[in-house]
TIVO-2410 file (N, C-alpha, C; in nm, 3 decimals):
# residues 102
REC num residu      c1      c2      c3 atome chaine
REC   1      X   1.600  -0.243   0.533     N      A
REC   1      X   1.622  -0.250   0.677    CA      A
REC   1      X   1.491  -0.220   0.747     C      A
REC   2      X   1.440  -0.306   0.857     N      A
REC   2      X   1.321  -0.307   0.948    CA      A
REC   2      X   1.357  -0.230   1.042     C      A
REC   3      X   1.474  -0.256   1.092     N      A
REC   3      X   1.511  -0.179   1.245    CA      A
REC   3      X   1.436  -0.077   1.315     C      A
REC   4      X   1.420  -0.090   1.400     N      A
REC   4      X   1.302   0.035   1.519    CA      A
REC   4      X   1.127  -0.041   1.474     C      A
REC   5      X   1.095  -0.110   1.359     N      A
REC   5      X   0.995  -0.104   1.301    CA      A
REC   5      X   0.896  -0.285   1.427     C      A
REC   6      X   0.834  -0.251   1.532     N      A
REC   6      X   0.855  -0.394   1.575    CA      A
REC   6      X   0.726  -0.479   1.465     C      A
REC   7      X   0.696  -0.408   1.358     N      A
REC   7      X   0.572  -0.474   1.326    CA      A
REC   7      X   0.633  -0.527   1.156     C      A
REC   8      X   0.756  -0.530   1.111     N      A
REC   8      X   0.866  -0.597   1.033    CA      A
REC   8      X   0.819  -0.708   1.020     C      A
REC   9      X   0.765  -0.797   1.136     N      A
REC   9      X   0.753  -0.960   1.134    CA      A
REC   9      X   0.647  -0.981   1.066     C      A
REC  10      X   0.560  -0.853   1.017     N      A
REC  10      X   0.434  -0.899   0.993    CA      A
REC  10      X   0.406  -0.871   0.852     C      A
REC  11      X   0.481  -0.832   0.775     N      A
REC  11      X   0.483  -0.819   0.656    CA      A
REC  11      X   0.484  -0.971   0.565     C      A
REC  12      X   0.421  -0.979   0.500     N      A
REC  12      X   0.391  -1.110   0.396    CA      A
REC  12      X   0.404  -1.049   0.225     C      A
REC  13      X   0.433  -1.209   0.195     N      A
REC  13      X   0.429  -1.184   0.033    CA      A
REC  13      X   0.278  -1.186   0.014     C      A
REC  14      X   0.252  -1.092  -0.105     N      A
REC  14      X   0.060  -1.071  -0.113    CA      A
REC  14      X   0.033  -1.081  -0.246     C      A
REC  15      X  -0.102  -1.114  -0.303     N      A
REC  15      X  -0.108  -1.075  -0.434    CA      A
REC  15      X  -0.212  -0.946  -0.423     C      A
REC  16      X  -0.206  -0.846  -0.528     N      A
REC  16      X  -0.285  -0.772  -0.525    CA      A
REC  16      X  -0.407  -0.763  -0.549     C      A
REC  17      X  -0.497  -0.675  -0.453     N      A
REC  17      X  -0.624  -0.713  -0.461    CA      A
REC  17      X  -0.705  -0.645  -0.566     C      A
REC  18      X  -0.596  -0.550  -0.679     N      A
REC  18      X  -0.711  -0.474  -0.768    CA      A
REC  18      X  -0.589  -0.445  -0.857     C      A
REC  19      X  -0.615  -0.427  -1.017     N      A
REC  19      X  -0.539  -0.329  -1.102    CA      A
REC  19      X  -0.526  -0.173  -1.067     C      A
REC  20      X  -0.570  -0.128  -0.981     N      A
REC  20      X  -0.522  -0.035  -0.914    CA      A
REC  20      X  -0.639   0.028  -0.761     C      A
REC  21      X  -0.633   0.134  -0.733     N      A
REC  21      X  -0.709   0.163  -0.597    CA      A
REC  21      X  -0.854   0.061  -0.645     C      A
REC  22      X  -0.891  -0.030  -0.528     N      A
REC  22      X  -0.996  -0.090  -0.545    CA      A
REC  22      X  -1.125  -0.005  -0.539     C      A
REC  23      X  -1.113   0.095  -0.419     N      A
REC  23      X  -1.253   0.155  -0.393    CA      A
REC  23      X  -1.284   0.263  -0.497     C      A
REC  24      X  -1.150   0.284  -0.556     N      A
REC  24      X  -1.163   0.397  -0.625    CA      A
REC  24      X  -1.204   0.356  -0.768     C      A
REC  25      X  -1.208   0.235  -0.809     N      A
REC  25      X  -1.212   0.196  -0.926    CA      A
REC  25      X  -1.396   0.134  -0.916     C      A
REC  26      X  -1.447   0.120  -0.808     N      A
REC  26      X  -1.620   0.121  -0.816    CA      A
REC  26      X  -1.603   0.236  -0.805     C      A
REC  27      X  -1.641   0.360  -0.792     N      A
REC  27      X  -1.654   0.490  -0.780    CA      A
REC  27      X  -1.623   0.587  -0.900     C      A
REC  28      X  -1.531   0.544  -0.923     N      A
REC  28      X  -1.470   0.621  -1.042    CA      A
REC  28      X  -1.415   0.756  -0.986     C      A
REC  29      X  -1.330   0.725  -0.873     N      A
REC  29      X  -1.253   0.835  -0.839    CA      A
REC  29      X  -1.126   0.822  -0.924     C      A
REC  30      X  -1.069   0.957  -0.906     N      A
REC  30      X  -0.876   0.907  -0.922    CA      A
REC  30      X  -0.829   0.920  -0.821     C      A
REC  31      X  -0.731   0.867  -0.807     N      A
REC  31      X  -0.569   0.879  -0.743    CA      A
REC  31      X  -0.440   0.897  -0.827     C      A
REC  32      X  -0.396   0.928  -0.665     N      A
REC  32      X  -0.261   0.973  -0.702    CA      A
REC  32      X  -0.102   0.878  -0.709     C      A
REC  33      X  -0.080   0.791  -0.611     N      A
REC  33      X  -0.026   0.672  -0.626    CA      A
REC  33      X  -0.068   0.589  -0.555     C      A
REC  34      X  -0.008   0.483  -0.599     N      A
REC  34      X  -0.101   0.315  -0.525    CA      A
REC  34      X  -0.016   0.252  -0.378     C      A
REC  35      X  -0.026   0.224  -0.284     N      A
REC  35      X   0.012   0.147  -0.203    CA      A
REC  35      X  -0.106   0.045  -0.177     C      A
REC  36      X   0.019  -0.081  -0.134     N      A
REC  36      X  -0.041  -0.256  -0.114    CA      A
REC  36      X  -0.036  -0.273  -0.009     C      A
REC  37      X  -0.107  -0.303   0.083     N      A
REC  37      X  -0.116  -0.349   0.223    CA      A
REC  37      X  -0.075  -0.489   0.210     C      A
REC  38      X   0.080  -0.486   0.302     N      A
REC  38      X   0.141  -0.617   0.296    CA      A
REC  38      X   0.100  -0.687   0.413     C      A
REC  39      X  -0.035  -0.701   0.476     N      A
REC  39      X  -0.086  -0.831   0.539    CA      A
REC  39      X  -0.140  -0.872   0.481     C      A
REC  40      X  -0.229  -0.817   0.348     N      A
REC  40      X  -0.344  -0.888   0.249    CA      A
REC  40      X  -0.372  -0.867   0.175     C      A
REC  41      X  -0.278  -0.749   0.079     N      A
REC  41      X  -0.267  -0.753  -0.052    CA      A
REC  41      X  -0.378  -0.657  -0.059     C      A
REC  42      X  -0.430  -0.563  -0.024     N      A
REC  42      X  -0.536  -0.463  -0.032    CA      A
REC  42      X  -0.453  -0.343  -0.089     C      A
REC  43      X  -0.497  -0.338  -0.234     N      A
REC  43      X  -0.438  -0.204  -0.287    CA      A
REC  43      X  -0.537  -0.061  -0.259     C      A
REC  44      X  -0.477   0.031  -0.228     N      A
REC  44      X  -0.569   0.135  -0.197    CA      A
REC  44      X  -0.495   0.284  -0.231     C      A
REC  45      X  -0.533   0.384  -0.231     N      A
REC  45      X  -0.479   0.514  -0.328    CA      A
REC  45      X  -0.380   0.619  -0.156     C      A
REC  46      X  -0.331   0.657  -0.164     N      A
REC  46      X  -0.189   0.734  -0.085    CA      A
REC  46      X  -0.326   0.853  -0.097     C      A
REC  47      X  -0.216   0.940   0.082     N      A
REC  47      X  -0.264   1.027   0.162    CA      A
REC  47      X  -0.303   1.135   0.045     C      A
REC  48      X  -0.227   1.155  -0.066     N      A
REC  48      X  -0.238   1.290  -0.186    CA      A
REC  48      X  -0.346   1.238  -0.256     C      A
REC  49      X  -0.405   1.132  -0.270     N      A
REC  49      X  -0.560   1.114  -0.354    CA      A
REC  49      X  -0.624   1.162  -0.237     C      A
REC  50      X  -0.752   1.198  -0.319     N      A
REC  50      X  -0.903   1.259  -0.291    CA      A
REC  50      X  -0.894   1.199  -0.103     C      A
REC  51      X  -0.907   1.069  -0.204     N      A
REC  51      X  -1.028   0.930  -0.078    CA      A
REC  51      X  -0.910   0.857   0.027     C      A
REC  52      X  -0.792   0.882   0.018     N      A
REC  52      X  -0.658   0.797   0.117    CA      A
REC  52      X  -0.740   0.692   0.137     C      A
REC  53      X  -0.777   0.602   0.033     N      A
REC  53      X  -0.809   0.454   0.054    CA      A
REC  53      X  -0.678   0.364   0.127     C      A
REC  54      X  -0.592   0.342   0.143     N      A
REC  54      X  -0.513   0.334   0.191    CA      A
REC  54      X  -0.512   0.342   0.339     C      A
REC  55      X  -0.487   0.474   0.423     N      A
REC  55      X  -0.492   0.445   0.523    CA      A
REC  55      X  -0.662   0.437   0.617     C      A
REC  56      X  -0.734   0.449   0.483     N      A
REC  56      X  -0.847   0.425   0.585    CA      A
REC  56      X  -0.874   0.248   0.590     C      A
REC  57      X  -0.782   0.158   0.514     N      A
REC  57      X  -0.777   0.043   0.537    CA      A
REC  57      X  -0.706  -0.029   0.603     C      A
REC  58      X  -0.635   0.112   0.685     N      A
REC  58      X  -0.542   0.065   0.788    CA      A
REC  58      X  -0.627   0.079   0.907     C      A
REC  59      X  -0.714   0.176   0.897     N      A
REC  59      X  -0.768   0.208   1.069    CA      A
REC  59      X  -0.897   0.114   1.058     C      A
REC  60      X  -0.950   0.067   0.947     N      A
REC  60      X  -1.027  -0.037   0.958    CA      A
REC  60      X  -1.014  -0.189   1.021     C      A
REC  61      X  -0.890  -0.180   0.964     N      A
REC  61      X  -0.806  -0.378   0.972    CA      A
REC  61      X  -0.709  -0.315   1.061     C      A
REC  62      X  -0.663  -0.277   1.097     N      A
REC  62      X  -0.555  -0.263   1.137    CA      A
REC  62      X  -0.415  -0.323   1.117     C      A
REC  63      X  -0.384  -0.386   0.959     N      A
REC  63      X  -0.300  -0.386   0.895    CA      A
REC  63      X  -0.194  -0.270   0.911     C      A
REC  64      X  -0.066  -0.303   0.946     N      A
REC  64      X   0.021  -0.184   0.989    CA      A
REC  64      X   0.098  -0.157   0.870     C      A
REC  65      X   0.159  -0.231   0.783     N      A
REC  65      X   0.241  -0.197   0.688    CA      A
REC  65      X   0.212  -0.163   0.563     C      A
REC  66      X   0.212  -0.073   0.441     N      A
REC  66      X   0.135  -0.108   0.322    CA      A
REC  66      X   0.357  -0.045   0.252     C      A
REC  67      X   0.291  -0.099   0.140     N      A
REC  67      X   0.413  -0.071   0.021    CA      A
REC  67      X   0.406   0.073  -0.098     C      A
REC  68      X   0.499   0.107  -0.101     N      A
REC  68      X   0.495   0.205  -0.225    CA      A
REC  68      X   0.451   0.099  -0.371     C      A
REC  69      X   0.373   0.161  -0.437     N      A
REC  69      X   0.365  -0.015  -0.500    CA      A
REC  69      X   0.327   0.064  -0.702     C      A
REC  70      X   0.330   0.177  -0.697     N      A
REC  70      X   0.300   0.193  -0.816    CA      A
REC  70      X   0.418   0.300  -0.914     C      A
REC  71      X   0.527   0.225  -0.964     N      A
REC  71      X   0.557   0.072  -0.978    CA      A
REC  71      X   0.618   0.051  -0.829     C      A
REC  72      X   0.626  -0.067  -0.801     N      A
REC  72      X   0.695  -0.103  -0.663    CA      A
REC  72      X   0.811  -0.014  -0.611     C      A
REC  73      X   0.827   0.032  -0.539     N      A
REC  73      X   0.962   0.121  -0.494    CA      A
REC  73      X   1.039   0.126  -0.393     C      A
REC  74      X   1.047  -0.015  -0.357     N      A
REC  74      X   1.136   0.004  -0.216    CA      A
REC  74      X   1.123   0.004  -0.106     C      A
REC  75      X   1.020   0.087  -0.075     N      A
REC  75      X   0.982   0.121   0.053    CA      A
REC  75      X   0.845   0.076   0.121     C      A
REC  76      X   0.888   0.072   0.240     N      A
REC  76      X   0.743   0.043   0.279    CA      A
REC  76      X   0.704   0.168   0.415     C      A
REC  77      X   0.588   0.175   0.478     N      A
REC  77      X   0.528   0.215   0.613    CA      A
REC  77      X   0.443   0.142   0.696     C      A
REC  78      X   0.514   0.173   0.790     N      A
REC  78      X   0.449   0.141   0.941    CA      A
REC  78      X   0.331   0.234   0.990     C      A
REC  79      X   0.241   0.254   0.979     N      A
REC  79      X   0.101   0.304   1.029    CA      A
REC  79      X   0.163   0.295   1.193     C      A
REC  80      X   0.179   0.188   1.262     N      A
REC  80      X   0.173   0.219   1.405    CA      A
REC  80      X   0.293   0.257   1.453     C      A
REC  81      X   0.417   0.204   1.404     N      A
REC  81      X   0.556   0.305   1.444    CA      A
REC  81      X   0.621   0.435   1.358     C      A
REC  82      X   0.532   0.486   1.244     N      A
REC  82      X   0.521   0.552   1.212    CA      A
REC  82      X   0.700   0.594   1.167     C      A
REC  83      X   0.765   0.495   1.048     N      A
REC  83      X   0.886   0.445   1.031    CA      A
REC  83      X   0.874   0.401   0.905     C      A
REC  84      X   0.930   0.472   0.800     N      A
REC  84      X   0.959   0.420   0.664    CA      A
REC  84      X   1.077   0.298   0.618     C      A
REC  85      X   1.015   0.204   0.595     N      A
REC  85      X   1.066   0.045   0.655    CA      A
REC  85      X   1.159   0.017   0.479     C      A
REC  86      X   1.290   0.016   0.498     N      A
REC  86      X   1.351  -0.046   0.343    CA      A
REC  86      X   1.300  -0.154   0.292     C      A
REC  87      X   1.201  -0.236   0.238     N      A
REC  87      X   1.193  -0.393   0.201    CA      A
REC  87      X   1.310  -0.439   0.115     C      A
REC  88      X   1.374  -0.377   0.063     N      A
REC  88      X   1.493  -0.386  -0.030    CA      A
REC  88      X   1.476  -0.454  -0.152     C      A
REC  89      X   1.465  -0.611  -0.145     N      A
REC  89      X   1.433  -0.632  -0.297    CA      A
REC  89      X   1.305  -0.755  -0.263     C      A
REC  90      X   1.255  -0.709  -0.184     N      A
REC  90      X   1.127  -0.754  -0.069    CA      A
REC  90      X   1.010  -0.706  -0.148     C      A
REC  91      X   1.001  -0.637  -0.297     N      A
REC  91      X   0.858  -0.553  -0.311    CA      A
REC  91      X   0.791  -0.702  -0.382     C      A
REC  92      X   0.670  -0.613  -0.415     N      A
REC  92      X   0.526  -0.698  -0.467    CA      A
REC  92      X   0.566  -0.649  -0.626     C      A
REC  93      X   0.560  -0.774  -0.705     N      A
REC  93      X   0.584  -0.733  -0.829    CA      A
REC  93      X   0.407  -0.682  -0.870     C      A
REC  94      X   0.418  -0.577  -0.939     N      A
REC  94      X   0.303  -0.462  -0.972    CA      A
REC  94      X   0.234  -0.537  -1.094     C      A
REC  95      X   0.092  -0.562  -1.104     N      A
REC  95      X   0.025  -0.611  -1.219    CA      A
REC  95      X  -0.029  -0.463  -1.279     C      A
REC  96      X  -0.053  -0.458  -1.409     N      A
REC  96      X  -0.034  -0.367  -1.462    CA      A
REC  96      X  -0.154  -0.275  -1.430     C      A
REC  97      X  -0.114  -0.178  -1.350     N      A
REC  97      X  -0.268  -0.093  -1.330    CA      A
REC  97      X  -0.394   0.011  -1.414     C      A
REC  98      X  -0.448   0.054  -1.413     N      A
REC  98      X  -0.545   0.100  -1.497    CA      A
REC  98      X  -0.525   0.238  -1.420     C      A
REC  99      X  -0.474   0.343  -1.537     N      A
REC  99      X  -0.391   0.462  -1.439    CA      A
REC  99      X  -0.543   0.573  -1.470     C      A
REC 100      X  -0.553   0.613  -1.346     N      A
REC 100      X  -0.668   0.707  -1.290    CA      A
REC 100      X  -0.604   0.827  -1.219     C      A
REC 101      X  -0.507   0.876  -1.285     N      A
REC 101      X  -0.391   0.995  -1.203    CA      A
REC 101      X  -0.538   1.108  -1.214     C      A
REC 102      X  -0.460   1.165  -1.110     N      A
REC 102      X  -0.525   1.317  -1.114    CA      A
REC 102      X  -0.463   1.416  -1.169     C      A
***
């Protein structure tokens, strides 16, 4: 369910842009789990890694939605309505990542 979410319309099917956090994988950081930015498929590492590649590729692009994505889970977020969005059976099927947990 999108409801309250007005930025729902903008979610796309994506392919992913890395076997797991892109920036983190030149760097050789870890993370903690992966979310996919569903305007362009930009995988990047959640607020609990080091580097929140993730939402700093939201305030860059201003891409509003990214996915729980490692393995896919359901859910998504809204960066600007700030609204955990159901995709239901809406996820990005997960290519197998190269796990860099902390």
């Amino acid at each position: 369910m999108t409801a309250g979410c007005a930025h729902a319309k903008l979610i796309r099917k994506v392919t992913p842009s890395a076997l797991g956090c892109e920036e983190c994988l030149k760097t050789g950081s870890p993370w903690v789990h992966l979310r996919i930015c569903r305007t362009c498929g930009h995988v990047g590492c959640c607020d609990d890694s080091p580097n929140r590649h993730a939402t700093r590729h939201f305030h860059e692009t201003g891409h509003p939605v990214i996915e729980g994505y490692d393995p896919p889970e359901g859910w998504g977020w809204c960066y600007l309505d700030e609204l955990v969005i159901d995709l239901g059976g809406d996820t990005t099927p997960q290519r197998t990542p190269i796990p860099r947990f902390i």
